[in-house]
NUZADO-606523 format. One record per residue (C-alpha): residue number from 0; residue in three letters; x, y, z. Coordinates in steps of 0.2 Angstrom, whole numbers, plus 2048, in hexadecimal, padded with zeros to 3 digits. Example, Ala and Ser with C-alpha at 12.3 -4.5 7.8 and 13.67 -1.06 7.14 Angstrom:
NUZADO-606523
@seq=0; type=ALA; u=83E; v=7EA; w=827
@seq=1; type=SER; u=844; v=7FB; w=824
end
This chain:
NUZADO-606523
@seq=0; type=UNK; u=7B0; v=837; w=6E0
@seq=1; type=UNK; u=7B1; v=826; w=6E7
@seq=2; type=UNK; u=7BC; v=815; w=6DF
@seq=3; type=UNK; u=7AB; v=80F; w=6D9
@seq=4; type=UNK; u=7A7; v=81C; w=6D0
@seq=5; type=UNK; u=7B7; v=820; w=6C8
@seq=6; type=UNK; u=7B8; v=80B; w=6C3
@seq=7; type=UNK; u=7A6; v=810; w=6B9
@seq=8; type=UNK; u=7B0; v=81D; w=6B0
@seq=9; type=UNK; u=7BF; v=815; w=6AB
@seq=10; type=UNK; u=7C6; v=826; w=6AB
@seq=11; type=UNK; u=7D2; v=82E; w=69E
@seq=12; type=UNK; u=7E5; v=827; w=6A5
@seq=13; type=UNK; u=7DE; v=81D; w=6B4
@seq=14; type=UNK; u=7DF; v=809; w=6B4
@seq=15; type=UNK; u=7D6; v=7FC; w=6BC
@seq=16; type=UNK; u=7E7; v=7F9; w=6C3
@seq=17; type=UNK; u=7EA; v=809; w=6CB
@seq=18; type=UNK; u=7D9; v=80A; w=6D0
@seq=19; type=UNK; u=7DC; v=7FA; w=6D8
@seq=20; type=UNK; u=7ED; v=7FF; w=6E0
@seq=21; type=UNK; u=7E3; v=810; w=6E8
@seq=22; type=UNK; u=7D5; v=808; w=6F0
@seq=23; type=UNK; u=7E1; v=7FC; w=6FA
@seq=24; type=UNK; u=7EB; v=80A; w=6FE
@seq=25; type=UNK; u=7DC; v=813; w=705
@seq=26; type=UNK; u=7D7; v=803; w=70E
@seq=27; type=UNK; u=7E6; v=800; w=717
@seq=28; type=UNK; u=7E8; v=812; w=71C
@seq=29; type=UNK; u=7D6; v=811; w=723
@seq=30; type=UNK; u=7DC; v=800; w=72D
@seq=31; type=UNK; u=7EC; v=807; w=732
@seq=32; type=UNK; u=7E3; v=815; w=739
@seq=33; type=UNK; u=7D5; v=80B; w=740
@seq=34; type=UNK; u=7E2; v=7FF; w=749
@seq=35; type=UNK; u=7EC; v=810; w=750
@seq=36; type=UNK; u=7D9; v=816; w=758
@seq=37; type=UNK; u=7D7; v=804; w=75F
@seq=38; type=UNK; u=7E7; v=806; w=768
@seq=39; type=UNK; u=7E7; v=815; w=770
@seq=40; type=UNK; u=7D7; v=813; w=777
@seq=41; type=UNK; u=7DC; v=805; w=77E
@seq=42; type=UNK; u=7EE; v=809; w=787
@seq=43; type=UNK; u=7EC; v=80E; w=799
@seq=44; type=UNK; u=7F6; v=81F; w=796
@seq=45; type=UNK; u=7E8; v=82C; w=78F
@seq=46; type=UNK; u=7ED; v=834; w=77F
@seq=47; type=UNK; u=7EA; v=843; w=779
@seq=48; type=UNK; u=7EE; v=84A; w=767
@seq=49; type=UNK; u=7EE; v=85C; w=764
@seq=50; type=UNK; u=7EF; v=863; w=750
@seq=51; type=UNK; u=7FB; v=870; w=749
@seq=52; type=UNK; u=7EB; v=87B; w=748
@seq=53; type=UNK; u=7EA; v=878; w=75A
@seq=54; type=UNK; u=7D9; v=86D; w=758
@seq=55; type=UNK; u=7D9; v=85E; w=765
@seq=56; type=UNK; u=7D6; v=84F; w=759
@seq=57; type=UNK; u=7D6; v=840; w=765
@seq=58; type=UNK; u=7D5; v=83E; w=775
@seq=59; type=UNK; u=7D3; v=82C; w=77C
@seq=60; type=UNK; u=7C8; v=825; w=78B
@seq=61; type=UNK; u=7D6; v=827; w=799
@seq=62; type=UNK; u=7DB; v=837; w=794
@seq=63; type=UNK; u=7C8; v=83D; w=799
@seq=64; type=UNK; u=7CA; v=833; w=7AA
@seq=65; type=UNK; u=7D8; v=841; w=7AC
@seq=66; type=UNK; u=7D3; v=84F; w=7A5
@seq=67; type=UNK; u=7C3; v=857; w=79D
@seq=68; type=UNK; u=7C2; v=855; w=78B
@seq=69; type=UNK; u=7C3; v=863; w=77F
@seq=70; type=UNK; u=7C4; v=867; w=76E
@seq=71; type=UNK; u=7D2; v=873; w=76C
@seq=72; type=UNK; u=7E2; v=877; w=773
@seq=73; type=UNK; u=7DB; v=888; w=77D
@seq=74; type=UNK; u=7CE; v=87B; w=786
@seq=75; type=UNK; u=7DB; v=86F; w=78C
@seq=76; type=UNK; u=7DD; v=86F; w=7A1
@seq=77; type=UNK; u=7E9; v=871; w=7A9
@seq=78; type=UNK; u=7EE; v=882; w=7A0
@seq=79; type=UNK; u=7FE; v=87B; w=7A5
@seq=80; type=UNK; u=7FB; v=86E; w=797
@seq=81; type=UNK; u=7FA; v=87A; w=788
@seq=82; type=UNK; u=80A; v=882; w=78D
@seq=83; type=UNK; u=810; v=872; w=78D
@seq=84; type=UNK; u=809; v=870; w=77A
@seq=85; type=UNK; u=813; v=87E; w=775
@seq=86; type=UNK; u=820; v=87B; w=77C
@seq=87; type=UNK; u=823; v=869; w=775
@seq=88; type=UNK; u=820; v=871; w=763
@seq=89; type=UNK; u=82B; v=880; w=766
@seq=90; type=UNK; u=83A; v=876; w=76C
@seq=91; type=UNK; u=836; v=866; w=75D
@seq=92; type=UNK; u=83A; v=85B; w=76E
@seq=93; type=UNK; u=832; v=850; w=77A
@seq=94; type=UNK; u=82E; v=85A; w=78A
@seq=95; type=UNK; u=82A; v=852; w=79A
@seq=96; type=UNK; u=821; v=858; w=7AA
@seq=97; type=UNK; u=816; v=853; w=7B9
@seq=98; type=UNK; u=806; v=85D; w=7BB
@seq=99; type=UNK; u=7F8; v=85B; w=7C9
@seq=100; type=UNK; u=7E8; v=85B; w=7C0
@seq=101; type=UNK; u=7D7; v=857; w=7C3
@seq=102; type=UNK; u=7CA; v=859; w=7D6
@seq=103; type=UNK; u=7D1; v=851; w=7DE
@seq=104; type=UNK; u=7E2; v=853; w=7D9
@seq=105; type=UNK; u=7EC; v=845; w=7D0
@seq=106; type=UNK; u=7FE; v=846; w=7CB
@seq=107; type=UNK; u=801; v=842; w=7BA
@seq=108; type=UNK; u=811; v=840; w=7B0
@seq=109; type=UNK; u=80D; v=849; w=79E
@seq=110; type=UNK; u=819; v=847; w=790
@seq=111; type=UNK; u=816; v=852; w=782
@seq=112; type=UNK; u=81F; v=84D; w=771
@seq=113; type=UNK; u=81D; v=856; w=75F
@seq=114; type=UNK; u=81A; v=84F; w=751
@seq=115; type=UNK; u=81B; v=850; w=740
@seq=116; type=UNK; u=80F; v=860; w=737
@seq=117; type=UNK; u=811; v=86A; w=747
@seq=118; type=UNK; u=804; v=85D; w=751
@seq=119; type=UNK; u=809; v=85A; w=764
@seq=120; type=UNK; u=805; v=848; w=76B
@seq=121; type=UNK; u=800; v=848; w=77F
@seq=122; type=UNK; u=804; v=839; w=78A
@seq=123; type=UNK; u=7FC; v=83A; w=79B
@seq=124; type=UNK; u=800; v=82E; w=7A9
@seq=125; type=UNK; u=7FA; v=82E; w=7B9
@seq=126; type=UNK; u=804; v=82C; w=7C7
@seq=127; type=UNK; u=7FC; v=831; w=7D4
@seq=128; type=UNK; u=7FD; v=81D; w=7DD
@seq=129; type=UNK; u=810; v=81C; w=7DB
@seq=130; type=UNK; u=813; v=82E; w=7E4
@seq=131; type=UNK; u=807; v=826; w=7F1
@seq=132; type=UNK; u=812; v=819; w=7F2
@seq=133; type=UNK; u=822; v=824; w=7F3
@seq=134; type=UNK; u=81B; v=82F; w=801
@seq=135; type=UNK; u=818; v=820; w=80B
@seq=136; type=UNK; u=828; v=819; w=809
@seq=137; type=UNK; u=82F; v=82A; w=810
@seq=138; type=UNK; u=826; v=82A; w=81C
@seq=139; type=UNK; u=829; v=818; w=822
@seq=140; type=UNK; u=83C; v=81C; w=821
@seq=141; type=UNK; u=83A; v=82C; w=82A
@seq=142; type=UNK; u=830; v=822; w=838
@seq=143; type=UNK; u=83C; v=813; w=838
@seq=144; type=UNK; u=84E; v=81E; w=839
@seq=145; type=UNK; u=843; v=829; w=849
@seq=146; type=UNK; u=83C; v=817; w=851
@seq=147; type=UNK; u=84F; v=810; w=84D
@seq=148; type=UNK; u=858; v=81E; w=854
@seq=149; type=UNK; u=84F; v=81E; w=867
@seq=150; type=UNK; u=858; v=80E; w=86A
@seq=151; type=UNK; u=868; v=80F; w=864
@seq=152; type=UNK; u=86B; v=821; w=86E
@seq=153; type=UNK; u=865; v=817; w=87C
@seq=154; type=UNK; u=873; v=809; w=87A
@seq=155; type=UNK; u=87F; v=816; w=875
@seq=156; type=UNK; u=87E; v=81F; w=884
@seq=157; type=UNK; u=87B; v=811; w=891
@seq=158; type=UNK; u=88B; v=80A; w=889
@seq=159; type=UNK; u=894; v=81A; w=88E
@seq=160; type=UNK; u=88E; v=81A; w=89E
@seq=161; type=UNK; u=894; v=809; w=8A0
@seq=162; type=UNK; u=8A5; v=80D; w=89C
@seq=163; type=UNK; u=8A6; v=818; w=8A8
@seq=164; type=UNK; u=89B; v=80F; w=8B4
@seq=165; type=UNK; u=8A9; v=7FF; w=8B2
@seq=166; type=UNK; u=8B8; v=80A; w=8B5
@seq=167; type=UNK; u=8AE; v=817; w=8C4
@seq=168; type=UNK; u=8A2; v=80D; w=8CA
@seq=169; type=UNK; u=89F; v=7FB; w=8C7
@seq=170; type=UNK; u=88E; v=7F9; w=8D2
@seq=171; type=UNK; u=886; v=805; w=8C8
@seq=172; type=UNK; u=88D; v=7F8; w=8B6
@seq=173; type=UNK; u=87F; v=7EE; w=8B7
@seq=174; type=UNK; u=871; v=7FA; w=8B6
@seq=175; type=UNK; u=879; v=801; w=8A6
@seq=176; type=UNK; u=87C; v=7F1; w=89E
@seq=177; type=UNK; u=869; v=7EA; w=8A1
@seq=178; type=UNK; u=865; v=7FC; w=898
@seq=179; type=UNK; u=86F; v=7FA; w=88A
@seq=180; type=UNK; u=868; v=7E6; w=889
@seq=181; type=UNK; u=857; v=7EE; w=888
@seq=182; type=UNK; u=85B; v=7FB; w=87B
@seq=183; type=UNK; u=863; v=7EC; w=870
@seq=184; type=UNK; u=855; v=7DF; w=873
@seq=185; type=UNK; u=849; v=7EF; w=86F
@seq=186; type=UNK; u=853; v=7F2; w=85F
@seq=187; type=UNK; u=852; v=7E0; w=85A
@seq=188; type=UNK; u=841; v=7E0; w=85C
@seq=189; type=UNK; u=83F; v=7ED; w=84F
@seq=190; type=UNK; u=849; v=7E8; w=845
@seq=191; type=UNK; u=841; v=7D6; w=844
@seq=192; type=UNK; u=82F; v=7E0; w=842
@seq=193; type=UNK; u=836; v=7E9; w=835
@seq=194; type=UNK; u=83C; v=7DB; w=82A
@seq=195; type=UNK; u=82C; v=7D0; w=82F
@seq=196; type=UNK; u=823; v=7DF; w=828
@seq=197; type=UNK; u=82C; v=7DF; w=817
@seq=198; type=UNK; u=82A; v=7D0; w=816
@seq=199; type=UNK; u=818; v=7D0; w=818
@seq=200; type=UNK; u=816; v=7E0; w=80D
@seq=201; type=UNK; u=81E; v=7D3; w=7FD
@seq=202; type=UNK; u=80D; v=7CB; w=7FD
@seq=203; type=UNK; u=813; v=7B6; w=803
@seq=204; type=UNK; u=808; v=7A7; w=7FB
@seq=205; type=UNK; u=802; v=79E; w=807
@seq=206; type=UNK; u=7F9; v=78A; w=805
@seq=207; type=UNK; u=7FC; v=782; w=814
@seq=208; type=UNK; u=7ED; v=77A; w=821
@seq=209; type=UNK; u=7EE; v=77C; w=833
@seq=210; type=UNK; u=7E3; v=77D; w=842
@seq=211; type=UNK; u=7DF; v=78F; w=846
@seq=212; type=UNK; u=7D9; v=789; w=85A
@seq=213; type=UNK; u=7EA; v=780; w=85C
@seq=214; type=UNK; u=7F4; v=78F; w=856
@seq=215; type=UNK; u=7EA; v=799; w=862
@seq=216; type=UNK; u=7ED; v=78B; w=870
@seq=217; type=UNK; u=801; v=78C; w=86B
@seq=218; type=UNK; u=804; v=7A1; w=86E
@seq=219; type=UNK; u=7F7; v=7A2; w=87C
@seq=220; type=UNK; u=800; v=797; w=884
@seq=221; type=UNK; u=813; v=79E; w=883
@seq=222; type=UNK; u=80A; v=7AF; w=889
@seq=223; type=UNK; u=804; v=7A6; w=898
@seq=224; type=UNK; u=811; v=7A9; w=8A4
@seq=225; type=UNK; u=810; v=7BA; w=8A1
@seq=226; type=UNK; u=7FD; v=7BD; w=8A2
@seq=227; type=UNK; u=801; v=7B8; w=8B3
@seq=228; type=UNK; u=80F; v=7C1; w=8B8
@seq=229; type=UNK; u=804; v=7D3; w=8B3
@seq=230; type=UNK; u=7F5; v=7CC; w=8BA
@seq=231; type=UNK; u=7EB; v=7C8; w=8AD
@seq=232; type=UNK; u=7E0; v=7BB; w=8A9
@seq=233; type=UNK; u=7E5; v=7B1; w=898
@seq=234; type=UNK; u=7D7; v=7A7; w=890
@seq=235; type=UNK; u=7D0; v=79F; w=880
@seq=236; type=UNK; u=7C0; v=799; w=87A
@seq=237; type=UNK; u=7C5; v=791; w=86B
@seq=238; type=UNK; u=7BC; v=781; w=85F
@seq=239; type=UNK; u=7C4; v=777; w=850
@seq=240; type=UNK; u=7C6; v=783; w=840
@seq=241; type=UNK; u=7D3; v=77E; w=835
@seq=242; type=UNK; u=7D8; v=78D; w=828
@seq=243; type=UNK; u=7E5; v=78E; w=81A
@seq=244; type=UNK; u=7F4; v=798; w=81E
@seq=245; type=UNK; u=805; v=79B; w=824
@seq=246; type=UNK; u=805; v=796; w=836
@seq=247; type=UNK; u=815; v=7A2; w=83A
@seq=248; type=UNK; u=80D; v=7AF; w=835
@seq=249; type=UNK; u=7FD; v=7AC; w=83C
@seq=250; type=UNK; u=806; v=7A9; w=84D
@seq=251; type=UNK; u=80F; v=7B9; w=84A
@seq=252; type=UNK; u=7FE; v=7C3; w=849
@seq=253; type=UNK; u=7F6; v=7BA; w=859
@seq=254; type=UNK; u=806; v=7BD; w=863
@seq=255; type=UNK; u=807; v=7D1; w=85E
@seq=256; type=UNK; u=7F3; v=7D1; w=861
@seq=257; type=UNK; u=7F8; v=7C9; w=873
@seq=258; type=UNK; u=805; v=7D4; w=876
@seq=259; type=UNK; u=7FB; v=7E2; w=871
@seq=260; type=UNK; u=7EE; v=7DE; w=87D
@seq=261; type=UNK; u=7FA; v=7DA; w=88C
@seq=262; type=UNK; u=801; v=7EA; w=88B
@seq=263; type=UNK; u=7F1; v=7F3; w=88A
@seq=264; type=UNK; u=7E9; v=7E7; w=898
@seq=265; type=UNK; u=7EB; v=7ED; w=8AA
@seq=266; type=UNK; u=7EC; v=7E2; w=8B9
@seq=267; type=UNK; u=7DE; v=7D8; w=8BE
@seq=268; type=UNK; u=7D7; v=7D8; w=8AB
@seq=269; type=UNK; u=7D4; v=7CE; w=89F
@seq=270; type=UNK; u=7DA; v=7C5; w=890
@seq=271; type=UNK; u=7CF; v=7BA; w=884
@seq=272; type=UNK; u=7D3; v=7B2; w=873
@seq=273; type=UNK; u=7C5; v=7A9; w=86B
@seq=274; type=UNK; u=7C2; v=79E; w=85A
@seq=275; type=UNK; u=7B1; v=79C; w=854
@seq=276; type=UNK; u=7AC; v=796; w=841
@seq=277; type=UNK; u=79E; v=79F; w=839
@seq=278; type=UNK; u=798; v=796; w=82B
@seq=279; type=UNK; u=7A8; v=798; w=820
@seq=280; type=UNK; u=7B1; v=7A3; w=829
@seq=281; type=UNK; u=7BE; v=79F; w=836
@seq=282; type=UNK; u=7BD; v=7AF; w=843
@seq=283; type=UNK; u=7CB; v=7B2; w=84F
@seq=284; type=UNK; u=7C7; v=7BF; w=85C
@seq=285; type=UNK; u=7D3; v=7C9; w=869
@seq=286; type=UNK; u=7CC; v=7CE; w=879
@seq=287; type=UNK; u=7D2; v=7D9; w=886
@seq=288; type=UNK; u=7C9; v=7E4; w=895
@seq=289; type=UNK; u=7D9; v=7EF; w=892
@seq=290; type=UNK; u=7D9; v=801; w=891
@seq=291; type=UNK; u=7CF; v=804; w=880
@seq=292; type=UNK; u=7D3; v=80E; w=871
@seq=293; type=UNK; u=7CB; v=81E; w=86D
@seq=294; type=UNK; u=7BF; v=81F; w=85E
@seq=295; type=UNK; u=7C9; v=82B; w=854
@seq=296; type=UNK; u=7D8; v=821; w=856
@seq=297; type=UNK; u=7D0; v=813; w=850
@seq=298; type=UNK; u=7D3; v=815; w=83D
@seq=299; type=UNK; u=7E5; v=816; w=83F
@seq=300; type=UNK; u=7EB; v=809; w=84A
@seq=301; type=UNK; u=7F0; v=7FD; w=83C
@seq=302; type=UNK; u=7FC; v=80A; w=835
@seq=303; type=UNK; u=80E; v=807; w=837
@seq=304; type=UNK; u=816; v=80F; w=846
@seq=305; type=UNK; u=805; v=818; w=84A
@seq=306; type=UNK; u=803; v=816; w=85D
@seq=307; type=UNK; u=7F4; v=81D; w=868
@seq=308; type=UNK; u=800; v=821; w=876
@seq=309; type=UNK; u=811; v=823; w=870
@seq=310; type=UNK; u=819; v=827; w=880
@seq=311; type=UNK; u=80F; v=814; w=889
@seq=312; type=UNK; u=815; v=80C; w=87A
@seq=313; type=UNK; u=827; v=80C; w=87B
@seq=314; type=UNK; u=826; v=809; w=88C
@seq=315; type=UNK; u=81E; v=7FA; w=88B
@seq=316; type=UNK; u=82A; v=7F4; w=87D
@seq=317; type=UNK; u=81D; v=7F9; w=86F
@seq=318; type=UNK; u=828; v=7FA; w=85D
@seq=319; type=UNK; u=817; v=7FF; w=856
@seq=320; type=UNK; u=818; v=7F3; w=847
@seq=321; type=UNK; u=80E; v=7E6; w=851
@seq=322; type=UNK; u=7FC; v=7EC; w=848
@seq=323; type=UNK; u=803; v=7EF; w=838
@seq=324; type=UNK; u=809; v=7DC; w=835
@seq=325; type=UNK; u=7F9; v=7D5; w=83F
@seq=326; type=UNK; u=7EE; v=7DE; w=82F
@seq=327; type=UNK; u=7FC; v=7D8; w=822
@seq=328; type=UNK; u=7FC; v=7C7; w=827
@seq=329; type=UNK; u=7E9; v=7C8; w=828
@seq=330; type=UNK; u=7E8; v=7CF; w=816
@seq=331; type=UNK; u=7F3; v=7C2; w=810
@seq=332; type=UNK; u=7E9; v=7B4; w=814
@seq=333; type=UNK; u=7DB; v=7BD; w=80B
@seq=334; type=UNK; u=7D1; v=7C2; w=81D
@seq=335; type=UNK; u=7CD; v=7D1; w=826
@seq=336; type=UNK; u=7D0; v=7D8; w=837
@seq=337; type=UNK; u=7C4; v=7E5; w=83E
@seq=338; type=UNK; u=7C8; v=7ED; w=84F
@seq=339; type=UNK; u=7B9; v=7F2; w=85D
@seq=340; type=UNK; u=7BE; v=7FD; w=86C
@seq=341; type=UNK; u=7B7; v=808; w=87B
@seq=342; type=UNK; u=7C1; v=813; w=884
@seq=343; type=UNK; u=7C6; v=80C; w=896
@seq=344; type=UNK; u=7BC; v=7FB; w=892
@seq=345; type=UNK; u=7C6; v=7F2; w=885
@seq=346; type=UNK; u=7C8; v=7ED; w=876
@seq=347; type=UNK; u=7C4; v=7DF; w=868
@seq=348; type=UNK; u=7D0; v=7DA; w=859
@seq=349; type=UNK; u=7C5; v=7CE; w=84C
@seq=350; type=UNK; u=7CC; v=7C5; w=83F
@seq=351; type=UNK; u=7C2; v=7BC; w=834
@seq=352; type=UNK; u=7CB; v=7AE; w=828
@seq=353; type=UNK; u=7C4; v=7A2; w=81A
@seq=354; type=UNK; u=7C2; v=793; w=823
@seq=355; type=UNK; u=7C6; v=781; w=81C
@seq=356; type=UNK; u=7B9; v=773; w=81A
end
């Protein structure tokens, strides 16, 4: 019998007041209740309530991005969920636990919390991002303590040896102390790649204009010298583009592109870095007649400490960092950098930037 109807009656014992009193009751309860729905629909977390009779009663939007819907507790996937359910009521406490859920698998963090009547309240959060994030971080600190501790067993050693070399033999002190010079400028250069990387990585602002051809004209020209000592011919084709950047750090990807290319680049080849403007984009391109890259290795490259030939790389000095910050740079001016190749023919870095009016 609804409020209307029991105003008509004027029932025995009921008053206009209390009439009154119950319908704003029932009103607010149905905002209060509207307002809690709004809410949980809208949070990024997915919800799911399940009854004391073990009848799902909501489920919000995310929570169906996660896992399917269902309409009791015995239909919720995972199973590993409805153990979880029980648990959370069986204990009265909050339980917590990561599950994998869903094809393909994501990692999510469930937190089940009882309530009160016996009904259990699921939070799901995904994730599965932030363990990418974790793995790659391992990763990178497993690959930088391997990639630090090459040098420093060299410097160690040769340091040794020329100890003994000063005391036994002092011809020999010089050979050692030129490799422990190399092992230290070798570890300094990691280093410096490393914190140019972090750096990087922290996403910098950048708003100042500069001339894309005369930053070109500026590094090819302080890797002139040794162009010509390896025998390789170092040229540019540039015209007038002005961009908005960082002009270090734009330097700092031409000179790893450059160096990059020298070291792949045998004697008698060739070296050529151009900039052309193509209606508004600024393009900067990398040429070499080097030793090419392999099509499977081509996805790869701009990965941090990934090298094609490990063994070559070192050799050559290669921390193999260079690639990684050429792409973070590039990203960080808003560009993108696309690489072509062909085995024992060469290869071509292409960086195209928003160019300035």
């Amino acid at each position: 019998m609804t409020i209307r109807r029991l105003r008509a009656r004027r029932a025995d014992g009921v008053t206009l007041e209390q009439l009154d009193a119950l319908e704003s009751r029932i009103t607010d309860s149905e905002v209060r209740r509207e307002l809690f729905e709004s809410v949980l629909l809208e949070v990024r977390q997915g919800i799911v309530i399940v009854g004391a009779d073990d009848e799902v009663m909501f489920m919000n939007p995310q929570s169906t991005k996660l896992i399917r819907p269902a309409t009791t507790l015995q239909q919720l996937t995972p199973h590993s969920l409805q153990s979880l359910v029980r648990l959370a009521r069986s204990e009265s406490a909050s339980i917590e636990q990561e599950l994998e859920v869903g094809r393909p698998a994501r990692a999510v963090q469930v937190a089940a919390s009882p309530v009160e009547g016996g009904g259990v309240v699921l939070i799901l959060n995904d994730v599965t991002e932030s363990r990418r994030i974790e793995a790659v971080r391992r990763d990178f600190v497993a690959a930088a303590s391997h990639e630090l501790k090459t040098p420093v067993s060299s410097i160690l050693a040769s340091a040794e040896a020329l100890q003994l070399a000063l005391a036994h033999d002092p011809s020999a002190a010089k050979q050692f102390a030129d490799q422990v010079e190399a092992s230290a400028r070798q570890l300094a250069n990691l280093v410096g790649d490393l914190l140019d990387l972090s750096r990087l990585e922290s996403k910098p602002e950048y708003d100042e204009e500069l001339a894309l051809d005369e930053v070109v004209a500026a590094e090819v020209g302080s890797f002139a010298e040794r162009a010509e000592q390896a025998g390789i011919s170092l040229r540019t084709e540039t015209v007038p583009v002005t961009v908005r950047g960082s002009r270090s750090d734009l330097s700092l990807a031409l000179r790893n592109l450059l160096d990059n290319a020298l070291r792949h680049t045998s004697s008698g080849g060739q070296v050529t870095v151009a900039v052309t403007q193509i209606e508004n984009a600024a393009m900067l391109e990398v040429i070499d007649t080097g030793e090419g890259i392999a099509s499977r290795e081509l996805p790869r490259i701009f990965e941090r400490f990934y090298r094609v030939d490990s063994a070559r790389s070192r050799a050559t000095g290669g921390t193999g960092l260079g690639l990684a910050i050429v792409r973070h740079v590039v990203e960080a001016h808003g560009g993108t950098i696309e690489v072509s190749s062909t085995l024992g023919e060469g290869s071509t870095f292409s960086i195209r930037l928003n160019a300035r009016p």
